[in-house]
N, C-alpha and C positions, 0 to 999 in steps of 0.2 A: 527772064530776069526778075520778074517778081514774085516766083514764086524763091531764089535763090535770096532774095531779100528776105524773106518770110523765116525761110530758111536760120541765117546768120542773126535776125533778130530773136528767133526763139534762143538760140546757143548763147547769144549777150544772157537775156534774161536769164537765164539758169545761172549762167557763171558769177552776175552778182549777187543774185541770190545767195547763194553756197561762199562769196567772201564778206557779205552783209551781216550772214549768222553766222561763221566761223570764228571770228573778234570777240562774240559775247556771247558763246556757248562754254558753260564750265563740262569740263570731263569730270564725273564723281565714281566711283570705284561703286562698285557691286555690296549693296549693304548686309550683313546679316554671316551666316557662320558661326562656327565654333573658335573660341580663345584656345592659344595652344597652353595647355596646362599640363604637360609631360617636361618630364629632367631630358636631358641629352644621353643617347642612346649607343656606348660605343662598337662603331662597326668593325675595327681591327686594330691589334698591338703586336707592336715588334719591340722585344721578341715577343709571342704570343705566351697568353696568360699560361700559367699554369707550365712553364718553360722547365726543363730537367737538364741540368750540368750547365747550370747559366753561368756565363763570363764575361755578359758585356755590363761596362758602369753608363748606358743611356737607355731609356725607353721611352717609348715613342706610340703615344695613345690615339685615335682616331676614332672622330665624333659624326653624329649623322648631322650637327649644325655647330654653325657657330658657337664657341665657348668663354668662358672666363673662369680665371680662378680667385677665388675668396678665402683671405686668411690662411692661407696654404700653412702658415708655419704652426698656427694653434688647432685648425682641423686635422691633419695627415695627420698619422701614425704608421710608425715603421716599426716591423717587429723581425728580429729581436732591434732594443734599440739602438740606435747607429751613435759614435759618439760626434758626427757631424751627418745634421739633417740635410735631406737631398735637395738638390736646388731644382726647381719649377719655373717654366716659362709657358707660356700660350702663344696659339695663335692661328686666325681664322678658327678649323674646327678642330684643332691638334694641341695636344699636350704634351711638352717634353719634360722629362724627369732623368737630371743627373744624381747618379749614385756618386757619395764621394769618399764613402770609406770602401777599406778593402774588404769584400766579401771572404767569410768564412766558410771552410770546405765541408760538404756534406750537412746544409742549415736550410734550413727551408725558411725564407721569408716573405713577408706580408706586408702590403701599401695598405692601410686603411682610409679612403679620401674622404668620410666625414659627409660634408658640407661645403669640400673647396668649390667641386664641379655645379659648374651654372652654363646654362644657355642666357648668350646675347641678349634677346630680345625681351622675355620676360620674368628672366632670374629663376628658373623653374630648377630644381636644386637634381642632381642627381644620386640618389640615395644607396646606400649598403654597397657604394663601388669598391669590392678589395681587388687587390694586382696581385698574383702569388707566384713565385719562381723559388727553385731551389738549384742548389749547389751542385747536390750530389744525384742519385739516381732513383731519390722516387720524393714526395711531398710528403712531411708529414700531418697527423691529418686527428691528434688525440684533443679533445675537449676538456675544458673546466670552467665552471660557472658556478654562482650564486648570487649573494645581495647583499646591499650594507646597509644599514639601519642608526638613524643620530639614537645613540643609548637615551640621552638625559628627555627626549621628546619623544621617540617611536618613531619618527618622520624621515624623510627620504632629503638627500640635498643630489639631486644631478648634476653636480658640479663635479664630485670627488674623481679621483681617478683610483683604478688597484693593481698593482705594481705586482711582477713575481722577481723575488730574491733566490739566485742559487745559494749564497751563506746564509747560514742560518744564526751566527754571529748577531749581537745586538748592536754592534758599531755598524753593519753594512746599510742600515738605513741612512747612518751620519756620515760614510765614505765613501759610499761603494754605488754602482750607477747599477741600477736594476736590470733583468732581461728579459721581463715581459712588460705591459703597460695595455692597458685598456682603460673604456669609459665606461661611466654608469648611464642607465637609460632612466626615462622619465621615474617610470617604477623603483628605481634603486637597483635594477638586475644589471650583472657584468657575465660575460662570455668572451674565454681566452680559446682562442680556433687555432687549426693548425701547428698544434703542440709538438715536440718530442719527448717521449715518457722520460720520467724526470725527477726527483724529490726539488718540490721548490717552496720559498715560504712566500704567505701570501698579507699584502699588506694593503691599506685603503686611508687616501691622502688629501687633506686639501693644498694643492701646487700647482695656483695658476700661471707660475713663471717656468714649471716644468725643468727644476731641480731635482725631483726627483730625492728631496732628504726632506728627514723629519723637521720640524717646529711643534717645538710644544703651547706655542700660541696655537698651533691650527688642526683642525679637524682630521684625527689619525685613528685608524684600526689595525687587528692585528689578528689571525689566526691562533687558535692557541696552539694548534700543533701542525710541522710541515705537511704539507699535499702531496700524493703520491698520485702521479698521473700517469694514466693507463688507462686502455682498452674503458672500465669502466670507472670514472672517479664521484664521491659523491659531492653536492655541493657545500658549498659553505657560507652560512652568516658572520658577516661581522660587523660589532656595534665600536660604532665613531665615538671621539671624545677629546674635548679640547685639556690635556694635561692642566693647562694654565690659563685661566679667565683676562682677556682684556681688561686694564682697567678705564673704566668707564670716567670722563672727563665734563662736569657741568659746569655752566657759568654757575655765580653764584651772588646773591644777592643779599641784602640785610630784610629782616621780619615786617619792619612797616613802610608806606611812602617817605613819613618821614626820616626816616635812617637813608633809603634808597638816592635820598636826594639831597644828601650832606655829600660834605666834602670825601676823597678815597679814603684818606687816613683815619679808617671806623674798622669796628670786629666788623667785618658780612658774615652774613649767616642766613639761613633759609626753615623755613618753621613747616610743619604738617598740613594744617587744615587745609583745606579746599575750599575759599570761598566763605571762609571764616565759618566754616562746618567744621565739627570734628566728628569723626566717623566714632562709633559705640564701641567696635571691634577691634580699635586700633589706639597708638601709644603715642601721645603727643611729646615732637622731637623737636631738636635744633639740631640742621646740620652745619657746622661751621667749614670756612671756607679754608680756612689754617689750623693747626691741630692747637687746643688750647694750653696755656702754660698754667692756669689757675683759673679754677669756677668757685663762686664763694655762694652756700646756696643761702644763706642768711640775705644775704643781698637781693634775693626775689621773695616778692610775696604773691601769694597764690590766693587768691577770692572770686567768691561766686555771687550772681547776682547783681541784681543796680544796688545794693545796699554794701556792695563789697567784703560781702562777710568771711571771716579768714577759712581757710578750709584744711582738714585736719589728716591723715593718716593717707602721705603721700609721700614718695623717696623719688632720688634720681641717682640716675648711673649713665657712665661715662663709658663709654666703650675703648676698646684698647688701642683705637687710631688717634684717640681724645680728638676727633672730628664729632663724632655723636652722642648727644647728649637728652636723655630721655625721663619724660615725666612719669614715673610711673604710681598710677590711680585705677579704681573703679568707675568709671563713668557714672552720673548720672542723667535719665534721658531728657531730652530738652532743657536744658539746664544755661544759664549763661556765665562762664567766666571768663578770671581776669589772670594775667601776670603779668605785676608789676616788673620791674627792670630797673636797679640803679646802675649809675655806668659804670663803676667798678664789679660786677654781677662775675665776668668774665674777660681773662685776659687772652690772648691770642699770640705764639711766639713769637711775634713782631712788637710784645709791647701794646696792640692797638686795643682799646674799651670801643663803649660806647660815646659817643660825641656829649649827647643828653639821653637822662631819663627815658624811659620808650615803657609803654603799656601793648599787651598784646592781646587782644578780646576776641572769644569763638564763642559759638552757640553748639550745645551737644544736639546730634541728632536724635527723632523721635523712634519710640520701638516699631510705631509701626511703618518707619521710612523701611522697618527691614520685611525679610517674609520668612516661615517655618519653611524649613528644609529637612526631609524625609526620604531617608534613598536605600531600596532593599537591593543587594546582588546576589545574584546566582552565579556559580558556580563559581566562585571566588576562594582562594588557594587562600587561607589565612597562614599555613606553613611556610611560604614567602613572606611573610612579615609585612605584607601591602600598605600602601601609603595612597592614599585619596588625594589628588591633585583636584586644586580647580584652575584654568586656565583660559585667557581672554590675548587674543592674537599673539597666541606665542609665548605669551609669560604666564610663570603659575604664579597666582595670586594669595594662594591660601591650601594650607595640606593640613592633613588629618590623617595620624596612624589607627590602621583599620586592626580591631581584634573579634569584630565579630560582621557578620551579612550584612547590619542593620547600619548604618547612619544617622544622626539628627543633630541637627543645630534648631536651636531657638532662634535666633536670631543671623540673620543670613542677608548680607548685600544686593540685593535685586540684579539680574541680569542674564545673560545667553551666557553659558561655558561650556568650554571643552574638558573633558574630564581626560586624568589617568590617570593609571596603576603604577607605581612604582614599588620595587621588588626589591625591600629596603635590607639588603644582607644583615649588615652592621649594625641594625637598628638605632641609627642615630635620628631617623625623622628626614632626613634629607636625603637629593642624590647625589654620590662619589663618583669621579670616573675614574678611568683606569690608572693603572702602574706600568709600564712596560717594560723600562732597564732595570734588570734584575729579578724583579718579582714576578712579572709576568702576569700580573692582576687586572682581570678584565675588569670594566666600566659596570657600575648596576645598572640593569636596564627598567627603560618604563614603555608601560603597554597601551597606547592611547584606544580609550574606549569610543566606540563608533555614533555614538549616539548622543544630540547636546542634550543639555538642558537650558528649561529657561524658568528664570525664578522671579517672581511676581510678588511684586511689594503687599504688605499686609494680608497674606495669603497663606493658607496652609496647601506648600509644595511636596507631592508623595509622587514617588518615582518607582518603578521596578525593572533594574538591569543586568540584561545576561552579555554575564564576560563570553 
């Protein structure tokens, strides 16, 4: 009996044991591994890829994991295009795809899925998925590619799309729904796969609503002559170009505090200097806010100095929007002036002056706020009639036609620039872009040089660069 005691007392002990620490024992998962950092991988499709004398309008994708789809209507691409995009459902690790136009006999087409395919868990994209089936009894299988290039910058926009047109018509951009469509990659490159040989015309668009027609507000290219694809084709650049420039919309304000903080019923208007600098390089303006009905220049005096003394052999001109209105002088450097202001100076087609009198005071900057600029090229095509851009994020800020290797300004704005070439036809001094209805006039292009500069105040800046 007492050892049976002994017994049954050890078995209690264990059992509360094991429900003493079972209450406040956490379970923690096995720490460490690899993140899964792979797209989803598909295991089979019905019908299967790559299908010959296809008839059915569903298919039916199958993943090694859980999936989702993203943006399915701005990633896919259908080729040739459908004029109703297929409808897309998910779920678990399957993807269905309803076709909802009628297929075409003996066509070979293309799913391009982009960026829609994602895994569940940690969005891991699945990349260069195409779906290919054809109609008739074999794929076709012809290529064509190239690149498109912004003309007025040299620069690349991955945004564009490039369309193939079987008319060769200049309305079928404005009517007609294209029969290829591709994207551009990082680099600006396009690749149209899966071709049937073909005369087609090639065009390059900005259309994020995927219209698929021109606007001459937006970024359009244009082959100069149709593509013949075949066995082997070659490729082709084309330079983009906005026909017609946005116009740009700023608030706009009157020249001093005092004006700023009168009543609305005043001319506004907005003056040059920076900071009550005026740059050496540059023409001090008014830009008005409303185009003017009458400027009386008798009504402004122009003096320099605390001693106000008048200053002499200076004109002004009015530009043809009669919005801008400019002083046109020689600077002198570090210099201080004035322009006076009566309130009848300037009318505004509302009738509106100045409320009161206004003075507007700058100081010219010094020579050596600037730095010597010296720039040799090599191998520079003067037969192109080139144009020297300088350019600071995107904008050119100052151009110069080039007639010989050499460069030099005296006097130069300090700062990092982007340079280019521009391949000035017409030698007007600026860039043109294209014509397309009718004339068929490509865009002039510019050649962005690879190398900045950086130009240093009170500095003799010497440069040597090979195009």
């Amino acid at each position: 009996m007492k050892r049976l005691f002994i017994y049954f007392l050890i078995i209690f002990s264990i059992l509360k044991i094991q429900f003493l620490t079972s209450g406040c024992a956490n379970i923690i998962p096995p720490e460490g591994g690899f993140r899964d950092t792979l797209g989803p991988a598909l295991l089979k499709a019905n019908p299967h890829d790559s299908t010959l004398n296809f008839q059915s309008n569903k298919i039916t994708l199958t993943f090694d994991e859980f999936v989702q789809l993203d943006n399915f209507m701005q990633n896919v691409l259908v080729s040739p295009i459908p004029r109703s995009t297929p409808n897309a459902t998910y779920k678990l690790n399957t993807v269905s795809i309803r076709l909802r136009d009628t297929l075409e006999p003996n066509t070979t087409y293309s799913i391009d899925f982009g960026n829609a395919i994602k895994d569940i868990n940690e969005g891991n994209i699945m990349k260069g998925f195409r779906y290919v089936f054809s109609t008739g009894s074999s794929i076709d299988s012809l290529r064509f590619g190239g690149n498109v290039i912004l003309a007025e910058s040299g620069r690349v926009d991955s945004t564009l799309i490039v369309i193939l047109h079987k008319s060769g018509e200049d309305s079928a951009i404005l009517k007609e729904r294209p029969r290829y469509m591709t994207r551009l990659d990082g680099k600006g490159d396009f690749l149209f796969t899966n071709l049937p040989a073909g005369i087609f015309y090639v065009y390059a668009m900005k259309d994020d609503s995927r219209t698929y027609r021109y606007d001459a507000k937006k970024l359009f290219a244009f082959a100069d002559s149709p593509v013949v694809v075949q066995a082997t084709t070659a490729q082709k650049t084309l330079y983009a170009y906005t026909a017609v420039k946005a116009i740009e919309t700023t608030s706009s304000s009157s020249g001093t505090t005092s004006q700023r903080n009168a009543a609305d019923k005043r001319l506004k208007f907005q003056t040059t200097p920076t900071n009550s600098k005026q740059d050496l390089l540059k023409k001090f303006s008014f830009t008005f806010e409303r185009p003017l009905r009458q400027f009386d220049s008798s009504k402004v005096r122009f003096a320099s100095d605390t001693t106000f003394s008048a200053v002499r052999n200076y004109t002004w001109s009015l530009d043809s929007t009669k919005k801008k209105l400019t002083l046109n002088y020689a600077w002198t450097e570090n210099t201080l002036y004035h322009l006076i202001l009566e309130k009848e100076f300037a009318t505004d087609t509302l009738g509106q002056q100045l409320l009161r009198p206004d003075t507007i005071t700058f100081v010219t900057m010094k020579n050596s706020d600037y730095g010597k600029l010296a720039i040799r090229f090599r191998n520079l095509d003067i037969a192109k009639n080139p144009v020297l851009q300088f350019a600071q994020n995107d904008v050119v800020l100052s151009s110069f036609p080039l007639n010989a290797i050499d460069f030099s300004q005296e006097l130069f704005p300090p700062g990092e620039y982007d340079l280019r070439i521009l391949n000035d036809a017409n030698k007007n001094g600026i860039w043109d872009p294209g014509e397309f209805f009718g004339r068929r006039k490509q865009p002039e292009t510019v050649t962005p040089v690879q190398r900045k500069i950086n130009v240093k105040a009170n500095w003799e800046n010497e440069f040597e660069i090979a195009l």
